[in-house]
CHARMM internal coordinates of N, CA and C (Angstrom, degrees):
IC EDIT
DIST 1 N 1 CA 1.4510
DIST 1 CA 1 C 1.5280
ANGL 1 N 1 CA 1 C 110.35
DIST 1 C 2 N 1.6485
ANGL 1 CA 1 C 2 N 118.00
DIHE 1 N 1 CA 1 C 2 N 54.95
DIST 2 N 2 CA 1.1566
ANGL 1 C 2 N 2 CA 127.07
DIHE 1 CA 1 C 2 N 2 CA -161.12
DIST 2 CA 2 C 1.7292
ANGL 2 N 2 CA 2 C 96.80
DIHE 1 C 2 N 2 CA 2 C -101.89
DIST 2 C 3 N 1.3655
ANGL 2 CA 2 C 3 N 131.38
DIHE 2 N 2 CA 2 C 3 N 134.45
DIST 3 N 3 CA 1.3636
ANGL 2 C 3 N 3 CA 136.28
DIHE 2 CA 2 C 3 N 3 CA 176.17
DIST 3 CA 3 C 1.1626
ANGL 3 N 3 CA 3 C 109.71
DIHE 2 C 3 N 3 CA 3 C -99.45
DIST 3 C 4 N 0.9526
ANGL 3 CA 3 C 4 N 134.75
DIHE 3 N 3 CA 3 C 4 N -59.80
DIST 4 N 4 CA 1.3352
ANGL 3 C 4 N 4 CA 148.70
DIHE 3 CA 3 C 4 N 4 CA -169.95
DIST 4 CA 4 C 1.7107
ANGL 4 N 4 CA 4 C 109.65
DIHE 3 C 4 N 4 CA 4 C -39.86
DIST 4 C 5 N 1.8439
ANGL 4 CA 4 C 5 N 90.25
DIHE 4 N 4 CA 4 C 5 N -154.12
DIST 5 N 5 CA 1.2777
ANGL 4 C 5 N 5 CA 101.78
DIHE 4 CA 4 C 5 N 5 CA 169.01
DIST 5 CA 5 C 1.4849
ANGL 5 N 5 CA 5 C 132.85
DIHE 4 C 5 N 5 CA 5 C -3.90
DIST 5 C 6 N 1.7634
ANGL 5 CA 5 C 6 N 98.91
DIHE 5 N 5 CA 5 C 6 N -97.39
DIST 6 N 6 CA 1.5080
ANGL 5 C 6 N 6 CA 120.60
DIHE 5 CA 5 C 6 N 6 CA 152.19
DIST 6 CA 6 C 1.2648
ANGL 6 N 6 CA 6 C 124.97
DIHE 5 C 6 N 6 CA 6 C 23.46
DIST 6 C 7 N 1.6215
ANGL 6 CA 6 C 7 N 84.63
DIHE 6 N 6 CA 6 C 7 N -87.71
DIST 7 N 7 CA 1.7249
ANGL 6 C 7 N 7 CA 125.59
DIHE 6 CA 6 C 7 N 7 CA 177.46
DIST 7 CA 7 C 2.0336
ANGL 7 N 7 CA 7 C 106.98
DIHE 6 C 7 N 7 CA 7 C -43.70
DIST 7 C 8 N 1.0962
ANGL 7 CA 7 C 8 N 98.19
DIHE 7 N 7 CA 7 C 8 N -46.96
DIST 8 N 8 CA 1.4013
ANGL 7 C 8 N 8 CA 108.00
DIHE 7 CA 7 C 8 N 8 CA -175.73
DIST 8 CA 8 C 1.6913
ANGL 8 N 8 CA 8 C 118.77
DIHE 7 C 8 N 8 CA 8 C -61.86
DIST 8 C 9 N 1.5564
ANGL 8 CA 8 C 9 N 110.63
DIHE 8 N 8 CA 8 C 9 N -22.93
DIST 9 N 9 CA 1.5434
ANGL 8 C 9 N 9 CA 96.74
DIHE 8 CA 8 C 9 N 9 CA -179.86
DIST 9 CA 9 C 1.6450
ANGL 9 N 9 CA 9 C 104.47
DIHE 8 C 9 N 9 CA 9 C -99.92
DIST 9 C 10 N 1.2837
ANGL 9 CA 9 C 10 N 111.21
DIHE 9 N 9 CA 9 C 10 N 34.25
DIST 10 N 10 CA 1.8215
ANGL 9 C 10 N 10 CA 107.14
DIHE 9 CA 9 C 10 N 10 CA -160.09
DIST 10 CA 10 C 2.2047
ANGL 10 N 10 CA 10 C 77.04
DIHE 9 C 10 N 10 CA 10 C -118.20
DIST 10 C 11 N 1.5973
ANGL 10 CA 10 C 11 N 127.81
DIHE 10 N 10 CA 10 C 11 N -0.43
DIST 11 N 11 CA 1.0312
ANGL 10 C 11 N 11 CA 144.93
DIHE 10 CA 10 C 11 N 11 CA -170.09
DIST 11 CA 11 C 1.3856
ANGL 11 N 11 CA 11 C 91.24
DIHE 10 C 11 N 11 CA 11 C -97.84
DIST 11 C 12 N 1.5397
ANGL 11 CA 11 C 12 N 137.50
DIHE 11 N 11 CA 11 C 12 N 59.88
DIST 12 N 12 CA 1.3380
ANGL 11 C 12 N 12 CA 108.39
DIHE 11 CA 11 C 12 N 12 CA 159.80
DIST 12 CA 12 C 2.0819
ANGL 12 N 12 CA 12 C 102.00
DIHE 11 C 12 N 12 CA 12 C -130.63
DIST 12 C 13 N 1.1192
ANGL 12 CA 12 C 13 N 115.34
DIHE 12 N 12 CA 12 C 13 N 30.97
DIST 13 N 13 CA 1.5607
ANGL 12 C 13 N 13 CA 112.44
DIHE 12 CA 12 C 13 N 13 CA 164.53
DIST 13 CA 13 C 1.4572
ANGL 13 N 13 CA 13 C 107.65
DIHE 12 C 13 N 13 CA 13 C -66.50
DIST 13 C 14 N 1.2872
ANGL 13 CA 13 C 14 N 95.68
DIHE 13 N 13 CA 13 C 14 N 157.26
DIST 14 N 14 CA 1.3810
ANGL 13 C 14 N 14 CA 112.33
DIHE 13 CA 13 C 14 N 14 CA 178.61
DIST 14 CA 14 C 1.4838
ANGL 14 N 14 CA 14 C 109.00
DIHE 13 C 14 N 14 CA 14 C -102.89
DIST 14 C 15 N 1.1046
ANGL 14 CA 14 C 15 N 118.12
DIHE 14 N 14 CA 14 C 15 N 126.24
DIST 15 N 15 CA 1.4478
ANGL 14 C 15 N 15 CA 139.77
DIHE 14 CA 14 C 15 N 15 CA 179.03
DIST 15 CA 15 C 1.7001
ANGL 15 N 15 CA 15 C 135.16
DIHE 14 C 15 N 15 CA 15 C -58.70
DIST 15 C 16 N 1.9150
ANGL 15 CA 15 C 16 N 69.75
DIHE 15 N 15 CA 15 C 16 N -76.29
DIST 16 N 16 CA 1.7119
ANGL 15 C 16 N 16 CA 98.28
DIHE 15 CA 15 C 16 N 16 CA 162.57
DIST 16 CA 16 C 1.2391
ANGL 16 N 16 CA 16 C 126.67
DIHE 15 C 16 N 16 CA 16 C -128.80
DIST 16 C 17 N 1.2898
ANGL 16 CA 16 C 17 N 124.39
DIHE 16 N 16 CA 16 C 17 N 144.15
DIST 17 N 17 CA 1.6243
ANGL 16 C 17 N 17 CA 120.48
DIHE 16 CA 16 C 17 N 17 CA -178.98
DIST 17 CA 17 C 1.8211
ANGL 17 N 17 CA 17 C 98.96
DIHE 16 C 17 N 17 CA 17 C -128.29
DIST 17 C 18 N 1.1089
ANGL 17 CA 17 C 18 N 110.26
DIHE 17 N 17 CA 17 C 18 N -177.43
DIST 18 N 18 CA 1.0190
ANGL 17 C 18 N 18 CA 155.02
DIHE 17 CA 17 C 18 N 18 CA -156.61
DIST 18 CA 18 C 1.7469
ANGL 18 N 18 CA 18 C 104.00
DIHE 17 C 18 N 18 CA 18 C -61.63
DIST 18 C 19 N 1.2006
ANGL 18 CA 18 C 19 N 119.66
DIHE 18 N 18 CA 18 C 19 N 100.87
DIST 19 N 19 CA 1.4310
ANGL 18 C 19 N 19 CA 113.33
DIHE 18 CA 18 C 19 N 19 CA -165.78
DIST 19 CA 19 C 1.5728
ANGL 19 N 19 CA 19 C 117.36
DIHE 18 C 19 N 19 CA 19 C -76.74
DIST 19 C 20 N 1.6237
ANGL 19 CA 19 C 20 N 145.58
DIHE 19 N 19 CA 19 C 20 N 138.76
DIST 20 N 20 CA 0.8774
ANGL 19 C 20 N 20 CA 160.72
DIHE 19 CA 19 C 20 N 20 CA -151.96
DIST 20 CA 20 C 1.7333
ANGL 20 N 20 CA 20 C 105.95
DIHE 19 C 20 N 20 CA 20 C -70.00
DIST 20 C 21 N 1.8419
ANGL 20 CA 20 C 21 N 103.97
DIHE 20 N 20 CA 20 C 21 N -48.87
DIST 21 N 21 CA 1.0788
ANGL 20 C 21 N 21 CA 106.05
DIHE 20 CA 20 C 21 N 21 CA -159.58
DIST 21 CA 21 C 1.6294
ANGL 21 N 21 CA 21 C 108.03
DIHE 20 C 21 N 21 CA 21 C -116.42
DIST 21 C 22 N 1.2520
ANGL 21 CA 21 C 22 N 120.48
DIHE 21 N 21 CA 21 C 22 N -10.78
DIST 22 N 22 CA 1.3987
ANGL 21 C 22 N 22 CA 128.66
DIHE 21 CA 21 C 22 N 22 CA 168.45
DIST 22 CA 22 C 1.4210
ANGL 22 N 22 CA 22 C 125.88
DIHE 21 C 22 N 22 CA 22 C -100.32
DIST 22 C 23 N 1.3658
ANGL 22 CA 22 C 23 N 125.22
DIHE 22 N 22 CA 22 C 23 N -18.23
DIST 23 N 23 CA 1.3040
ANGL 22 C 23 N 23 CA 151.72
DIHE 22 CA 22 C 23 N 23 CA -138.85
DIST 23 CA 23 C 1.6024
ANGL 23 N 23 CA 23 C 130.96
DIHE 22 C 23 N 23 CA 23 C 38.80
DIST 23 C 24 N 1.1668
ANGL 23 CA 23 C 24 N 97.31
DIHE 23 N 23 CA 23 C 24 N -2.38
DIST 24 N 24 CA 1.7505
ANGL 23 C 24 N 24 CA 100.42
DIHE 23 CA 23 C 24 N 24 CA -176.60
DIST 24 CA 24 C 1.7837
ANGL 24 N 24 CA 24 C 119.67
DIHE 23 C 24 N 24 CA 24 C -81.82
DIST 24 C 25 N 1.2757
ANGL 24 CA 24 C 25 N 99.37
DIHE 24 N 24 CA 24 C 25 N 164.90
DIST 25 N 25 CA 1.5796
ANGL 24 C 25 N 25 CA 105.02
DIHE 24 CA 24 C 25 N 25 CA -150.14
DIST 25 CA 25 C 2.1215
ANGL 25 N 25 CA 25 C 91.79
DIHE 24 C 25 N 25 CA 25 C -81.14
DIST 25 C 26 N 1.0348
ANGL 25 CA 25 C 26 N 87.30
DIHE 25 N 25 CA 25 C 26 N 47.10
DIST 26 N 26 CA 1.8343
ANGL 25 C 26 N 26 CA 79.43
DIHE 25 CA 25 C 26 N 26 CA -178.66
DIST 26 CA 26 C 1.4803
ANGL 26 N 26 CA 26 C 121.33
DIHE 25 C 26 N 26 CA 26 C -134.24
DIST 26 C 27 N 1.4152
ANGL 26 CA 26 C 27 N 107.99
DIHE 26 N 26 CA 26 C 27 N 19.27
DIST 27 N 27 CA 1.6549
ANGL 26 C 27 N 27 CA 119.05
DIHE 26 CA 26 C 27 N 27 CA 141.00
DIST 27 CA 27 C 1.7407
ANGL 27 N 27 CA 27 C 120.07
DIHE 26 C 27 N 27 CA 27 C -47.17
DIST 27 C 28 N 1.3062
ANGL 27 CA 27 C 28 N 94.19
DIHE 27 N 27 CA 27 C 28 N 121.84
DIST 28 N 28 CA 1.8793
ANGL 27 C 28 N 28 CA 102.57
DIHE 27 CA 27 C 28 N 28 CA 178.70
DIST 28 CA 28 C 1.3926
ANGL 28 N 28 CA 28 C 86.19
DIHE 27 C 28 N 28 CA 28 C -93.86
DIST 28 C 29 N 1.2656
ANGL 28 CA 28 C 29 N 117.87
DIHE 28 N 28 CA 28 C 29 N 132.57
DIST 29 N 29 CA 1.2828
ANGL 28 C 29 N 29 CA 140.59
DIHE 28 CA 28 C 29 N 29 CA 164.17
DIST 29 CA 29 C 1.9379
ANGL 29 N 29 CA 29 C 107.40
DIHE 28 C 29 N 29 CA 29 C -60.48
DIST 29 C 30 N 1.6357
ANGL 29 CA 29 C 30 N 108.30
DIHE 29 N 29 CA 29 C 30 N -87.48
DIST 30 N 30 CA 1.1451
ANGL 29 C 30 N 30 CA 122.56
DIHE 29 CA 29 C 30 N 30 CA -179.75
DIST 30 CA 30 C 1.7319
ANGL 30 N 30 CA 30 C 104.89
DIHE 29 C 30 N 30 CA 30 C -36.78
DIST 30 C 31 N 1.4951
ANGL 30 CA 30 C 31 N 128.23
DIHE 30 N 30 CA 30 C 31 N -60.26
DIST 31 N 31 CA 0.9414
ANGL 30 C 31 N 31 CA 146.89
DIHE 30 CA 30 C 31 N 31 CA -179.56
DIST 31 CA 31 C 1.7886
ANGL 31 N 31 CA 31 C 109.88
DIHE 30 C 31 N 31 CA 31 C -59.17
DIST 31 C 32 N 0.9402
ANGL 31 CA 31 C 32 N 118.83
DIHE 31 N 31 CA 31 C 32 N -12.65
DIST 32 N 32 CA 1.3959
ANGL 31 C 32 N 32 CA 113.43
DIHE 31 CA 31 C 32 N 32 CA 174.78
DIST 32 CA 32 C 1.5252
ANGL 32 N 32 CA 32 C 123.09
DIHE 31 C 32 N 32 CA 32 C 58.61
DIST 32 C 33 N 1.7923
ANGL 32 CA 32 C 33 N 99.50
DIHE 32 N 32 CA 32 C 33 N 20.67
DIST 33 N 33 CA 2.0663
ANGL 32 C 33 N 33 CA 97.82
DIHE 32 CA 32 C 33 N 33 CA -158.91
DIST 33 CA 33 C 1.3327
ANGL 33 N 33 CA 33 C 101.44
DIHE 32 C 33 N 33 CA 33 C -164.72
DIST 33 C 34 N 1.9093
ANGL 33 CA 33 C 34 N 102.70
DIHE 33 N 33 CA 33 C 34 N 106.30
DIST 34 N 34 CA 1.6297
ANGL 33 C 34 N 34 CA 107.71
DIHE 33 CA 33 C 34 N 34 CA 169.54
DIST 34 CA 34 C 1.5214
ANGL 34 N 34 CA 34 C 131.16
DIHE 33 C 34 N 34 CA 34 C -48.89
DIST 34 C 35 N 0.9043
ANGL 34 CA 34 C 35 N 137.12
DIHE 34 N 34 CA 34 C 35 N 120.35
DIST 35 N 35 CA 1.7431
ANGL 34 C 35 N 35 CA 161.28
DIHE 34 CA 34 C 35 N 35 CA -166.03
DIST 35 CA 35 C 1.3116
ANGL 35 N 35 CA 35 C 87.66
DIHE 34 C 35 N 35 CA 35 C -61.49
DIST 35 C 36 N 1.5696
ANGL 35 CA 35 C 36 N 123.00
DIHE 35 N 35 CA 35 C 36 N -66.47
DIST 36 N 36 CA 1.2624
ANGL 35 C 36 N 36 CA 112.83
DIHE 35 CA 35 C 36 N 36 CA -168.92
DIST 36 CA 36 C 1.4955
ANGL 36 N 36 CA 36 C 118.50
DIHE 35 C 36 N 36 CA 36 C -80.75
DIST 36 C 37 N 1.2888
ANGL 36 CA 36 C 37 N 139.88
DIHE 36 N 36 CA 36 C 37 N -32.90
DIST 37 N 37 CA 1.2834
ANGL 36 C 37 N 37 CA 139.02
DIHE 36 CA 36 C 37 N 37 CA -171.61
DIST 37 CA 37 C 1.4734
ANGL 37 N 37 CA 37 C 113.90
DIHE 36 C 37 N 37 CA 37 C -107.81
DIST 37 C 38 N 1.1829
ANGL 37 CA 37 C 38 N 116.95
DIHE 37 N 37 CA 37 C 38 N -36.74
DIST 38 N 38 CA 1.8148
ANGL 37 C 38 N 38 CA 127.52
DIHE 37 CA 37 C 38 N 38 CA 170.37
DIST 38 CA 38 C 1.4145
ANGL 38 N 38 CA 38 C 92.05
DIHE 37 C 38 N 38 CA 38 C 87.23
DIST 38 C 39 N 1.6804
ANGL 38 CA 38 C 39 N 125.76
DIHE 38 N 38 CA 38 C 39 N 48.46
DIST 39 N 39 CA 1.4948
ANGL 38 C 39 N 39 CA 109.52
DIHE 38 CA 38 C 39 N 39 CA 141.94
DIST 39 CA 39 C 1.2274
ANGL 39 N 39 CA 39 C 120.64
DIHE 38 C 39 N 39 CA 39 C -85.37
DIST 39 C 40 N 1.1183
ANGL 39 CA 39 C 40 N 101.21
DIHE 39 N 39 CA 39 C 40 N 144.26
DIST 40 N 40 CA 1.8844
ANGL 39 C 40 N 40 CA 106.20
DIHE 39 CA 39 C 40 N 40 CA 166.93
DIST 40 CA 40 C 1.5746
ANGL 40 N 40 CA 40 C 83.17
DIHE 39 C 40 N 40 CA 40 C 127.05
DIST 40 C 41 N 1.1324
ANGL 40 CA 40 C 41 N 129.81
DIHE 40 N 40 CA 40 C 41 N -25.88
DIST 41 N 41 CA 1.3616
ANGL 40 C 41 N 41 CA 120.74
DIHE 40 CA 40 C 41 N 41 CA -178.07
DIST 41 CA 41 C 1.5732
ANGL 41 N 41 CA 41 C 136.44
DIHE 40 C 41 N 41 CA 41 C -122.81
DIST 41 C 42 N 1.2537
ANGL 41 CA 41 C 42 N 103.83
DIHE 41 N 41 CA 41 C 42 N -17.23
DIST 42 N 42 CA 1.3104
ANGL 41 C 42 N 42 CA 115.04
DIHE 41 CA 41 C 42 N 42 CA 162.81
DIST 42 CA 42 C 1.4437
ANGL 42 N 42 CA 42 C 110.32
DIHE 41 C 42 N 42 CA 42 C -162.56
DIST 42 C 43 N 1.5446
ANGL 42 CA 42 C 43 N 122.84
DIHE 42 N 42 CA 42 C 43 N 139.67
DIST 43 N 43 CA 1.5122
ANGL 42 C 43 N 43 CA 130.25
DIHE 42 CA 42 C 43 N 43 CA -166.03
DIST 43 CA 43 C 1.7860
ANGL 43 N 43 CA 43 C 116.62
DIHE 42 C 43 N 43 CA 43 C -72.61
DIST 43 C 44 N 1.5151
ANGL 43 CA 43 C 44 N 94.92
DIHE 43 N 43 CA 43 C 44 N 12.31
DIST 44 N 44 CA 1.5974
ANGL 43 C 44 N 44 CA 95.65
DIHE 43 CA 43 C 44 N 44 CA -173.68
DIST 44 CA 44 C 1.8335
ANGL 44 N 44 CA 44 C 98.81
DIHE 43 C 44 N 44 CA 44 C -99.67
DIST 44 C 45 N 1.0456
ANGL 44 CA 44 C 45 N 116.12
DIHE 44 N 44 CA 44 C 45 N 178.84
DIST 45 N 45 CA 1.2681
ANGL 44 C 45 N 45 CA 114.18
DIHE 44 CA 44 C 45 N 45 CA 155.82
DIST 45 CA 45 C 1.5650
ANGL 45 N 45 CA 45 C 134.75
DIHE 44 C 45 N 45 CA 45 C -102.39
DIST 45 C 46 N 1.4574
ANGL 45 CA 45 C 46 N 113.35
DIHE 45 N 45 CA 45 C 46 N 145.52
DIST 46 N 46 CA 1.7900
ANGL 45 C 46 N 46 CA 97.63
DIHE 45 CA 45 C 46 N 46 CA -148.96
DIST 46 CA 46 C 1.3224
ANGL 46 N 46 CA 46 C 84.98
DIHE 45 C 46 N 46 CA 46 C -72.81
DIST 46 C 47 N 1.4308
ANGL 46 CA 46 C 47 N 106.67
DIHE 46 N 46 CA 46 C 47 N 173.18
DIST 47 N 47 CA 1.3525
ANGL 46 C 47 N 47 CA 124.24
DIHE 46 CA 46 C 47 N 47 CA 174.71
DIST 47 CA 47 C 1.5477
ANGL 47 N 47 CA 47 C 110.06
DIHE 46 C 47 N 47 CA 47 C 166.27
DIST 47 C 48 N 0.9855
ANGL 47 CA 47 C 48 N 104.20
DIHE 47 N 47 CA 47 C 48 N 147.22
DIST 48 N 48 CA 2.0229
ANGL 47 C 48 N 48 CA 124.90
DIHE 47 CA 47 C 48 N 48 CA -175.06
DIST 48 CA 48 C 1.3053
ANGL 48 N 48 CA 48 C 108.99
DIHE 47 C 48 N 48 CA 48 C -123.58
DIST 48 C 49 N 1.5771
ANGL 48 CA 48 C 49 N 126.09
DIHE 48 N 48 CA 48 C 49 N 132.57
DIST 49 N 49 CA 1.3975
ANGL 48 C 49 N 49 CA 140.35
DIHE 48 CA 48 C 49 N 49 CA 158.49
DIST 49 CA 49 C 1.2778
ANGL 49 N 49 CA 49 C 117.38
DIHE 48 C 49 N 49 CA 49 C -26.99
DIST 49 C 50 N 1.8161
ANGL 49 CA 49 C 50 N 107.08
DIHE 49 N 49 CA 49 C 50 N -37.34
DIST 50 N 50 CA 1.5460
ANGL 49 C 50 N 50 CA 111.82
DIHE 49 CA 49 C 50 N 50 CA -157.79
DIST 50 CA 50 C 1.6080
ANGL 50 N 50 CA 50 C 101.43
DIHE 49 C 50 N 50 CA 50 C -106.24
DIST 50 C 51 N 1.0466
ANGL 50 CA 50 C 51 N 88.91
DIHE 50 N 50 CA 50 C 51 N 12.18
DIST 51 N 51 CA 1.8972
ANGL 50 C 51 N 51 CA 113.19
DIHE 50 CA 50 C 51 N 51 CA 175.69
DIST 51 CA 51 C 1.4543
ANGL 51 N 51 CA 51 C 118.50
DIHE 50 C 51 N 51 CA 51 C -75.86
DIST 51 C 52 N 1.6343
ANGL 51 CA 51 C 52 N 93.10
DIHE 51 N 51 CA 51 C 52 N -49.29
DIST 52 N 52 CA 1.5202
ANGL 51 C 52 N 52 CA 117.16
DIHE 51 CA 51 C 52 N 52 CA -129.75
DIST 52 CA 52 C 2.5491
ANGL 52 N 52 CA 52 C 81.95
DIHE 51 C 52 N 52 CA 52 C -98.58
DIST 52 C 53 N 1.8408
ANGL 52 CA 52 C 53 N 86.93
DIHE 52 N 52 CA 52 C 53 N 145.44
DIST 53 N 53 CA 1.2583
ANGL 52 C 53 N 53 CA 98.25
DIHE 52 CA 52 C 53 N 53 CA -157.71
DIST 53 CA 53 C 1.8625
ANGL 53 N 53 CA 53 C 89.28
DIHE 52 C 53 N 53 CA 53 C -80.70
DIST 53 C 54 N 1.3140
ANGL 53 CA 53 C 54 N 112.31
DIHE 53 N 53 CA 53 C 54 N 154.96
DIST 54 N 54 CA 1.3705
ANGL 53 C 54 N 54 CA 129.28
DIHE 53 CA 53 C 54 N 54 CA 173.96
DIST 54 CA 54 C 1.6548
ANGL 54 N 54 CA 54 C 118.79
DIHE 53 C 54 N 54 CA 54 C -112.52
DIST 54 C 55 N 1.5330
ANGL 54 CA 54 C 55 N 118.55
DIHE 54 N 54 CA 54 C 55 N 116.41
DIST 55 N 55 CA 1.5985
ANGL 54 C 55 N 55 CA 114.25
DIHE 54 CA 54 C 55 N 55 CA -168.48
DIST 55 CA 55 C 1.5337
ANGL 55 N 55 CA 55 C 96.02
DIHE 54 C 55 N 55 CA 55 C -109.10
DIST 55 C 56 N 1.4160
ANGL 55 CA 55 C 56 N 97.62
DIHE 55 N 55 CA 55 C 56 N 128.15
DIST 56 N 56 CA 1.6769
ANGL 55 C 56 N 56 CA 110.82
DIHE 55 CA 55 C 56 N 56 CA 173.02
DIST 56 CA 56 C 1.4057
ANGL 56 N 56 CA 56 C 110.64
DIHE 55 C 56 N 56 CA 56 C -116.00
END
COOR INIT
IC SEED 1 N 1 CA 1 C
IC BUILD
């Protein structure tokens, strides 16, 4: 019932890999749905207003 240290090298799964349709390493495996692009979950590409760049 060790927390610490120990505990810390039993932390080496991989999370996210390598996305299909964006290429970046931010596919959730378990989750089935890239962080950065939102495949796996909807056919659009993710993106936010408060994202998006403004030219003056």
């Amino acid at each position: 019932m060790t927390k610490g240290t120990p505990s810390m090298g039993k932390m080496v799964k991989k999370t996210h890999i390598r996305c299909r349709r964006c290429g970046r390493r931010s596919y959730h495996v378990q989750k089935k749905r890239c962080a950065s692009c939102g495949f796996g979950e909807t056919a659009r590409m993710r993106g936010y207003n408060w994202n998006k760049r403004t030219h003056d």
